[in-house]
C-alpha positions in Angstrom: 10.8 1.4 2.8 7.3 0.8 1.0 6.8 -2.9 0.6 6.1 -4.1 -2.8 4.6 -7.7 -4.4 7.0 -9.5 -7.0 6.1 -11.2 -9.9 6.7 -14.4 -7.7 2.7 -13.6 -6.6 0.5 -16.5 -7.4 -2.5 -14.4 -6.9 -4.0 -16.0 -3.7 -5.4 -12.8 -2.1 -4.0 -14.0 1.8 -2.2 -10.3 1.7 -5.2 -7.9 0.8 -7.7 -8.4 3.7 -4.6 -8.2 6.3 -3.8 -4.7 5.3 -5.0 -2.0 7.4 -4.4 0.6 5.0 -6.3 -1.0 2.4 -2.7 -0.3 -0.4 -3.1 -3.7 -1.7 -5.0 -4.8 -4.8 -5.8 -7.3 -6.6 -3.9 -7.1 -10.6 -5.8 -4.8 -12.8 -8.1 -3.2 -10.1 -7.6 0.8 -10.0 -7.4 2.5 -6.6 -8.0 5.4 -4.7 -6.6 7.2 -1.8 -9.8 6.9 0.0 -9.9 3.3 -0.3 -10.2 2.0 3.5 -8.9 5.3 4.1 -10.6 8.7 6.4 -9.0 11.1 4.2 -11.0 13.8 2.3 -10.6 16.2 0.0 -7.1 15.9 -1.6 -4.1 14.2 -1.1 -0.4 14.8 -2.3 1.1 11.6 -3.1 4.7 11.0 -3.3 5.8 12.7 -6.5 4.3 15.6 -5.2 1.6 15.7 -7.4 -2.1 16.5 -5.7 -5.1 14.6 -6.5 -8.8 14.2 -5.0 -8.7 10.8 -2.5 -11.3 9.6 -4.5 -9.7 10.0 -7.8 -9.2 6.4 -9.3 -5.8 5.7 -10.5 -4.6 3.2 -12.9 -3.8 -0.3 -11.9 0.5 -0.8 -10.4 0.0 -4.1 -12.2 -2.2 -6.2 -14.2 -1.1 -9.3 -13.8 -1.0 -9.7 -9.9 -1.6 -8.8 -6.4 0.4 -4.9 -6.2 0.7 -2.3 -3.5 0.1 1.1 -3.3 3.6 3.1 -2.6 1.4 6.2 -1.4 -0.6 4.1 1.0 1.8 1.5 2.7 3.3 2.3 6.0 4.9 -1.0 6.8 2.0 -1.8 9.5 4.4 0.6 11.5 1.3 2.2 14.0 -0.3 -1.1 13.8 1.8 -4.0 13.7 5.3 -5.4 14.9 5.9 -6.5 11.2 4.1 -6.1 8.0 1.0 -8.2 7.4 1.3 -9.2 4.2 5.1 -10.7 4.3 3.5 -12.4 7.6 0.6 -14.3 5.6 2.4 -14.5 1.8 2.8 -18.5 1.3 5.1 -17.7 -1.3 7.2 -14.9 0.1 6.8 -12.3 -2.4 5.9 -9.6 0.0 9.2 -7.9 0.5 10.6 -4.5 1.0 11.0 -1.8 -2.0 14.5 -1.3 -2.3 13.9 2.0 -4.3 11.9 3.4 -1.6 13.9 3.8 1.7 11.3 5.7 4.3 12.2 6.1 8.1 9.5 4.7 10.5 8.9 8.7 11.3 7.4 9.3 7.5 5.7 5.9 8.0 4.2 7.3 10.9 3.4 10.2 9.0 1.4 8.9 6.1 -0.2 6.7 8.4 -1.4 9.8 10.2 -2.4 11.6 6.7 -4.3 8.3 6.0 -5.9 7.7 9.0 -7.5 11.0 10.7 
């Protein structure tokens, strides 16, 4: 499963420079698919809709730290565990329990993100 950032974030930043998929952002800061990313052209993201990697999307949260679902692979390809539970003084980093994924489509939207 994706991992997500609760409202328990006090907004420190340790998480964001740790992730090597760049899917985390500060509150309030839109992203992009191409963000950190080699991708080009377009990308389908999870809902199955299609959109240009460096379309900017709005903001998961305004109010703290939040991570991209399309973007987060766990670390799996990188890391032993994820980075940003790792680092988080506060423990807020923790897995999205709507969003079960095996390690195989992990390794698979690593491999879409990362050509």
């Amino acid at each position: 499963m994706a991992i997500m950032i609760t409202d328990e974030c006090i907004n420190c930043g340790a998480c964001e420079p740790e992730c090597p998929n760049n899917a985390i952002y500060e509150g309030g800061v839109e992203w992009a698919i191409s963000d950190g990313a080699d991708v080009k052209g377009t990308y389908i993201l999870e809902d199955g809709t299609e959109v240009p990697v460096d379309k900017k999307n709005t903001p998961v949260s305004n109010e703290y730290y939040y991570i991209v679902p399309d973007k987060c692979t766990e670390c799996v390809g990188f890391h032993e565990e994820p980075q940003c539970a790792a680092v988080c003084p506060v423990d807020c980093c923790v897995p999205d329990p709507e969003r079960e994924e095996s390690e195989e489509m992990l390794l698979a939207r690593k491999a879409r993100l990362h050509l």
